[in-house]
N, C-alpha and C positions, 0 to 999 in steps of 0.2 A: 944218328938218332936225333931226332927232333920232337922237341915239349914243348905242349900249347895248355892251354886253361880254358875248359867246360866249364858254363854257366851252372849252378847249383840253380832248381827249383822257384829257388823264392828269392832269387835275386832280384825279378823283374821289380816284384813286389816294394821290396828294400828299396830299388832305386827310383821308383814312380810317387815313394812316400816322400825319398829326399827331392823330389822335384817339385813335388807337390806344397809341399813347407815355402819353398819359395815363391811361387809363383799364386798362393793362394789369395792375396787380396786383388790378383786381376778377378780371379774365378769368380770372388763375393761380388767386384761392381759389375762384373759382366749378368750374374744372375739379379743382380737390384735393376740393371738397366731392362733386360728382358720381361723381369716383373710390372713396369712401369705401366700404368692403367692408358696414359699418353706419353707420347714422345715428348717427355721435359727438360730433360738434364742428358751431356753426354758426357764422357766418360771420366774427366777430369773432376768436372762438377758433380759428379755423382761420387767420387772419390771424396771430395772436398767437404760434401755436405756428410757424409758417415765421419768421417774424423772429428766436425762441426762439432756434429749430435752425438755422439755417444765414444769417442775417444778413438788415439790412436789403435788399441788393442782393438777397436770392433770391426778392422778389417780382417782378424784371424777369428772372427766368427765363425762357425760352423767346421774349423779346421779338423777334429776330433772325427766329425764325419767322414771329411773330404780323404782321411788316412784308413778312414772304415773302407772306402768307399776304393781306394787304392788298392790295401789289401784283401779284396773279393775280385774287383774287375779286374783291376790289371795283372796280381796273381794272377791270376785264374789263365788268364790268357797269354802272358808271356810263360807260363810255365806250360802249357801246352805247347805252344809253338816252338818254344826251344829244345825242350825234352824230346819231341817229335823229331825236328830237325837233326838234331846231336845225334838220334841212335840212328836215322836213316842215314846219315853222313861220314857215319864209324867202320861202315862197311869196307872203306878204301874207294868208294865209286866217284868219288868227287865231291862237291857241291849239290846240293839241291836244285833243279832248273826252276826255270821263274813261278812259273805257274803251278806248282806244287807249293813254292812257299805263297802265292799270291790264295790256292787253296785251302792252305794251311791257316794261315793268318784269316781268311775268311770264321773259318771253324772255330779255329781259338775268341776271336774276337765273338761271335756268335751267343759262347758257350760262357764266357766270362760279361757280358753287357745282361746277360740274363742275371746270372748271380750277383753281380753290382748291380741289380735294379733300387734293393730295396737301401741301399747304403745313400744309392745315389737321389731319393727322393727325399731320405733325411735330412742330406746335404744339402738341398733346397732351402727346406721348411728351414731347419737353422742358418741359415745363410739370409733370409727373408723374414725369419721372425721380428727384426728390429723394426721392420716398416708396422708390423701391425697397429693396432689401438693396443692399449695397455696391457685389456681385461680380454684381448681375443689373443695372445700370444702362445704360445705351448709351451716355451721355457723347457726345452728338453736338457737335461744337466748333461750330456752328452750323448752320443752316437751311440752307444750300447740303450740309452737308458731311451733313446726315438725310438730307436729298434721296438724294444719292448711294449713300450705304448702304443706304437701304431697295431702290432699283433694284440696289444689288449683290448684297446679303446676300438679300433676299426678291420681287428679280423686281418688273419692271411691274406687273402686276396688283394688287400688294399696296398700288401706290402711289393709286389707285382705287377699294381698295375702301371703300366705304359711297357711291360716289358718287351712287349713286341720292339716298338720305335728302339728302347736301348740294345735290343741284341742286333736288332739290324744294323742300328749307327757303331755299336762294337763293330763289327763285321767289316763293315764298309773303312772305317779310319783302323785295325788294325792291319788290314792290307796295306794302306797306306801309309802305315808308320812301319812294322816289323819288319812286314816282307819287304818294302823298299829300299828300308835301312840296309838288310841283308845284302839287298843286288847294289845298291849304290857302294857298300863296300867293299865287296869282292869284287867290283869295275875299278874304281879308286885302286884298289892296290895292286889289279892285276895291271894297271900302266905299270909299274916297278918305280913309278917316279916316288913315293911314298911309301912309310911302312906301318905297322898295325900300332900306331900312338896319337895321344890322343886330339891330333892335328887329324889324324885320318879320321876318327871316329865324330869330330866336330864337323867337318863338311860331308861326311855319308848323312849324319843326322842332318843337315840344314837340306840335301838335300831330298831326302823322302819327307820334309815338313814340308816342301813345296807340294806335292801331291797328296799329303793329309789334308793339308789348310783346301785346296780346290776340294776334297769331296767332306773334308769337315762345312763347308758355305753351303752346299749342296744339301745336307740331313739339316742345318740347321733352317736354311730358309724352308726346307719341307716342312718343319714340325712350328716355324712360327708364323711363314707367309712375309711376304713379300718385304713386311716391314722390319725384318730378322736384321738387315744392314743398320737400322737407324736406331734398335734395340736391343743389341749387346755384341753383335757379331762382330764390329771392328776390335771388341777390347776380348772377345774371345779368341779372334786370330793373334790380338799381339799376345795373349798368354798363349796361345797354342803352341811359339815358336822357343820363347826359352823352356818350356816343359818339356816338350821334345828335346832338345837339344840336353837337357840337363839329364832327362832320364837316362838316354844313352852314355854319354861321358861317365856317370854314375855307374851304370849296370857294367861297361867294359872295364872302368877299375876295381868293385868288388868280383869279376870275372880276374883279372889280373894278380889282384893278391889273397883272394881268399875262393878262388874257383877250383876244381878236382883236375888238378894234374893228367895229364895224359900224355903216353910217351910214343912214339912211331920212330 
């Protein structure tokens, strides 16, 4: 008899928030460089000048969002994907073949870029509010209280829109994150050279961040145009890569000690 540990539901969730805590002051220079009216400041300097002006805490700007914005999208979508995965897997028929989780992970991602649309345009605005003038700012006290206002002040729909662009870019980077992860670590351990710790789970994630970061450059020069390299995409890839990397290591330890037993 042999025991493994199933991912619970909202693990994804959990571990994309604790990745997210870290990795959120690339997130804010990466959206202040993006927002840049011209190409001024790169990534250092843009770092340098927020701590300047308004303190070390105002790189965790918007951070209340960017956790709203976790548990909606990435919920959403790793609890699809794995929940899917786990009962079609429970059968005894093996693994999943690629292209079912490369399916899978389409859909999740899909279905979850839609429901983080509106978390994730909060995340924006307070991440970007400090550039404003004084008297144009929103001053959201937090991510519940954007929430609200933008459905008060500018209607549903406003809460939605771009949602197309994020369900696609869901769709498209969580192929490239889930599913890859998945195949990269059942290749990894099926050498037998290594086993399920989290040496294996640091190189399956580095490498399916090699094939997010290619089709993450891909949506992101789509939706900014050509100048996406010299306006936040380098400081988005280098967050791309410990986020990745963190959220997994995270998700396979609360999978580890506080995941649903299963015994074969």
């Amino acid at each position: 008899m042999t025991e493994k540990r199933m991912s619970r539901w909202y693990f994804g969730g959990i571990a994309s928030c604790g990745a997210a805590c870290c990795t959120h002051p690339l997130d804010l220079v990466k959206v202040h460089l993006q927002t840049q009216q011209e190409v001024k400041m790169r990534m250092v300097g843009m770092a340098m000048h927020v701590v300047k002006n308004d303190g070390v805490l105002a790189l965790y700007n918007g951070l209340s969002a960017s956790l709203c914005r976790q548990m909606s999208y990435s919920l959403t979508r790793f609890a699809i994907y794995e929940t899917v995965r786990d009962m079609m897997g429970s059968g005894g028929q093996g693994p999943m073949p690629f292209y079912q989780k490369v399916l899978l992970g389409a859909f999740g991602g899909f279905t979850g870029g839609f429901i983080g649309t509106p978390a994730d345009m909060v995340n924006v605005r307070m991440q970007n509010d400090m550039k404003l003038p004084a008297d144009q700012r929103r001053n959201y006290k937090h991510a519940l209280d954007g929430l609200f206002r933008v459905w008060r002040e500018e209607g549903t729909r406003r809460l939605f829109s771009g949602a197309t662009m994020a369900s696609s870019r869901g769709a498209l980077v969580t192929v490239g994150q889930l599913a890859c992860y998945d195949q990269a670590k059942q290749l990894v351990l099926g050498t037998g050279l290594m086993g399920d710790n989290i040496l294996t789970h640091f190189l399956s994630s580095f490498i399916a961040v090699s094939t997010e970061g290619v089709i993450h450059c891909l949506t992101e020069t789509a939706r900014l145009g050509p100048l996406a390299f010299y306006k936040g995409l380098v400081p988005a890839g280098i967050r791309l890569i410990p986020h990745t990397v963190l959220t997994f290591i995270f998700l396979e330890q609360l999978k580890k000690y506080f995941g649903i037993r299963v015994v074969s």
